[in-house]
C-alpha positions as CSV (number, residue, x, y, z in Angstrom):
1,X,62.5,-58.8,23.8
2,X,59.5,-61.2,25.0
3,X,56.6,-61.4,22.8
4,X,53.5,-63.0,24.2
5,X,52.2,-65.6,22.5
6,X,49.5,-65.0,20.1
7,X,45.6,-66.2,20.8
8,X,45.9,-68.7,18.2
9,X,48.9,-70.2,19.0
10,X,47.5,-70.4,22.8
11,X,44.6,-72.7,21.0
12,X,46.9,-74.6,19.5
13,X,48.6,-76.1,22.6
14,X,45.5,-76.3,23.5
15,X,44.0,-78.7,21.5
16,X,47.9,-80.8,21.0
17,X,47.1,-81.5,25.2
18,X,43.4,-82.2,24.6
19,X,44.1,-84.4,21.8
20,X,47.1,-86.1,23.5
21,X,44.7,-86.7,26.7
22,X,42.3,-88.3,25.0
23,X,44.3,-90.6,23.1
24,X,45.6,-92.7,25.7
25,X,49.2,-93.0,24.5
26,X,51.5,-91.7,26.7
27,X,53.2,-88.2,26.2
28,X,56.4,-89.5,25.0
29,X,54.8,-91.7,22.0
30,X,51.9,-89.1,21.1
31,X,54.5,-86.3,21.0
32,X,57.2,-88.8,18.6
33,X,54.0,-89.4,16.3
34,X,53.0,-86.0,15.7
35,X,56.5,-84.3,15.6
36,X,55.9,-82.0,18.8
37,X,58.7,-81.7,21.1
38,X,58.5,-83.6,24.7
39,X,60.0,-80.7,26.8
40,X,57.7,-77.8,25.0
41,X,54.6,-80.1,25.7
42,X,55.8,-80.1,29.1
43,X,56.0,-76.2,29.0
44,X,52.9,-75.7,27.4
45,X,50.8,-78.0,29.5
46,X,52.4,-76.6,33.3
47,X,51.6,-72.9,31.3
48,X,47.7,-73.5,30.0
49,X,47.2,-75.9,32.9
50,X,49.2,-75.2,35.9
51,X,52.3,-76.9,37.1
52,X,50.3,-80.2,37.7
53,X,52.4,-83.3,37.4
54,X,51.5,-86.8,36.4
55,X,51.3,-89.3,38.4
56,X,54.6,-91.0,36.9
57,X,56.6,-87.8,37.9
58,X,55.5,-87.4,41.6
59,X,57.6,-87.8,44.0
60,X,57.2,-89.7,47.1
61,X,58.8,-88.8,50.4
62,X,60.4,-91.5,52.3
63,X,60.8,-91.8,55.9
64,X,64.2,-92.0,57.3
65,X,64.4,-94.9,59.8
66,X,66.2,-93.7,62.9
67,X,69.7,-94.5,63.7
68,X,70.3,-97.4,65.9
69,X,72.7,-96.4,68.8
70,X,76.5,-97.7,68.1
């Protein structure tokens, strides 16, 4: 059965974002240099934070050019 996460574990994501913001490596190094896995960052972050994305995971639409007649 599910089993909410406790307060304290909550403050611990937390802080891994906060200090992984503010240490201007990117997610993939921080997380290989403090053992934390890349996809439950991910988790954590879209959880605590919303399911913001960063700006190297946004997708841009592109125009279709129209069809030129045969």
């Amino acid at each position: 059965m599910f089993k909410p996460a406790s307060d304290e574990f909550v403050e611990a994501w937390k802080k891994k974002i906060q200090r992984q913001t503010v240490s201007g490596k990117s997610i993939a190094q921080w997380c290989r240099e403090n053992q934390v896995v890349y996809s439950q960052f991910f988790y954590w972050k879209a959880k605590l934070f919303g399911p913001k994305t960063s700006p190297e995971l946004t997708c841009t639409e592109i125009p279709q050019e129209p069809e030129l007649p045969a």
